[in-house]
N, C-alpha and C positions, 0 to 999 in steps of 0.2 A: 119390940124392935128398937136398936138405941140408933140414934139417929146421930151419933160421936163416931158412926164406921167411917174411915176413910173411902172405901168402896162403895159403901151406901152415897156417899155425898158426892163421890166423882160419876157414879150414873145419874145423879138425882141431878148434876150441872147440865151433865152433858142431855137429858132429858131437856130440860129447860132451853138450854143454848139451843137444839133442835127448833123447838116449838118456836122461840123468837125468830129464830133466820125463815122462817115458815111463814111466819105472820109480815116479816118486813118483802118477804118478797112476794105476797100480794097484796099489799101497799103499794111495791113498785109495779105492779100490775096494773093497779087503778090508776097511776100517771101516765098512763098511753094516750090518754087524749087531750094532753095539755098542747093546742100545738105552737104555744110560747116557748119552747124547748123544743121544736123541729130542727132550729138552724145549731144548734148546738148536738144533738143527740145524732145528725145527720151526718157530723162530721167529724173523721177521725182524729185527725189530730188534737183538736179540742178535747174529745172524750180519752183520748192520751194524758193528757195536761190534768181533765178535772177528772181524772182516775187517781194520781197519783195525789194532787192537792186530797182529795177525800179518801185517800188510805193512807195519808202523814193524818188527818185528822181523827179519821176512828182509829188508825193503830189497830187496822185487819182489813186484810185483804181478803178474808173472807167474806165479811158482809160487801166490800165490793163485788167482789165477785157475784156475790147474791143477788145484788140490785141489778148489774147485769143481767144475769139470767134471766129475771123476774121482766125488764123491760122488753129481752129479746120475744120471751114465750109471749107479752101480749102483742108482740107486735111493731112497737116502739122504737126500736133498737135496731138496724138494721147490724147484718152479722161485720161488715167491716168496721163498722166501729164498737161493736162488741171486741172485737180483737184487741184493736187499738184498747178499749178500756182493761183489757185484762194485761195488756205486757205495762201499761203504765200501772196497774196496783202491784204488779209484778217490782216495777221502781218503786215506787212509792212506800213497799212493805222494807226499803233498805234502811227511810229511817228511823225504825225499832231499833236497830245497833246505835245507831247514831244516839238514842236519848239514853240505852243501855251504856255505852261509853263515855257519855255524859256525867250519868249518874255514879258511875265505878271511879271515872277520875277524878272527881271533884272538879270538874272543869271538860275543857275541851279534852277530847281523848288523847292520848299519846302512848308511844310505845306499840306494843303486841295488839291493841285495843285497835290504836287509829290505821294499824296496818290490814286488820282484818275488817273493818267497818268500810276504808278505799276497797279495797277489795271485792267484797260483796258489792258496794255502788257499783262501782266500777263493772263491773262484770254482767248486772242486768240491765243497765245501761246499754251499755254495748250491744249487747242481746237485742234489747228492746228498738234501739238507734238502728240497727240492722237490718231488722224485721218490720219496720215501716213503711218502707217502700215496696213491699211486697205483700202489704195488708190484701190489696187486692184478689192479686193471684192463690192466694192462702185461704181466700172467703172463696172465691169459686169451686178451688178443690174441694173444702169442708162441706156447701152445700151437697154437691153432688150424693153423698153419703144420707 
């Protein structure tokens, strides 16, 4: 087997990349009983905020999202501020362009770059700013199911 296949390596990531989001999110499993993080993990707008600061940091909204999940299944999490943390990695995942347009311009972005980077901000922003005030009513519907 040569292990130089480019197929061979993108299953063999994506294998791996499985097993880690698996394992981090019963790790987040095991923080359900911290309840020095009650007053934070209780409240949505915070978990808005430290959704989007922790998905500029890891640059993936996927393992946010993960940790979410992982908090909600043991319990930790109640589902409106799961919401809340998911429309903020939802922001938060906007500054990938931003360090992308960074890197391309040799500087701050301009041109074609800084107009699609506003853009995508701009836009789940908005989205996200929108759909706040109605975390509420959006967790009620979603339990029902």
């Amino acid at each position: 087997m040569e292990f130089n296949n480019p197929v061979f390596q993108t299953l063999l990531g994506l294998v791996i990349f499985y097993i880690g989001l698996k394992m981090f999110s019963g790790g987040m499993k095991s923080m359900s009983h911290l309840e020095q993080l009650e007053w934070f993990l209780g409240n949505p707008y915070w978990m808005f905020l430290g959704a989007i600061v922790c998905t500029l940091l890891w640059q993936s909204s996927s393992l946010t999202t993960t940790a979410v999940i992982g908090l909600v299944a043991s319990g930790a999490l109640p589902l409106p501020s799961a919401i809340a943390a998911i429309l903020g990695a939802n922001v938060g995942t906007t500054g990938t362009i931003w360090i992308a347009g960074i890197l391309v311009s040799d500087g701050w972005p301009t041109g074609v770059t800084k107009q699609v980077a506003l853009v995508h901000t701009g836009v789940n922003a908005i989205m996200a700013i929108g759909l706040l005030p109605l975390i509420q009513p959006i967790a009620r519907f979603i339990s029902k199911f």
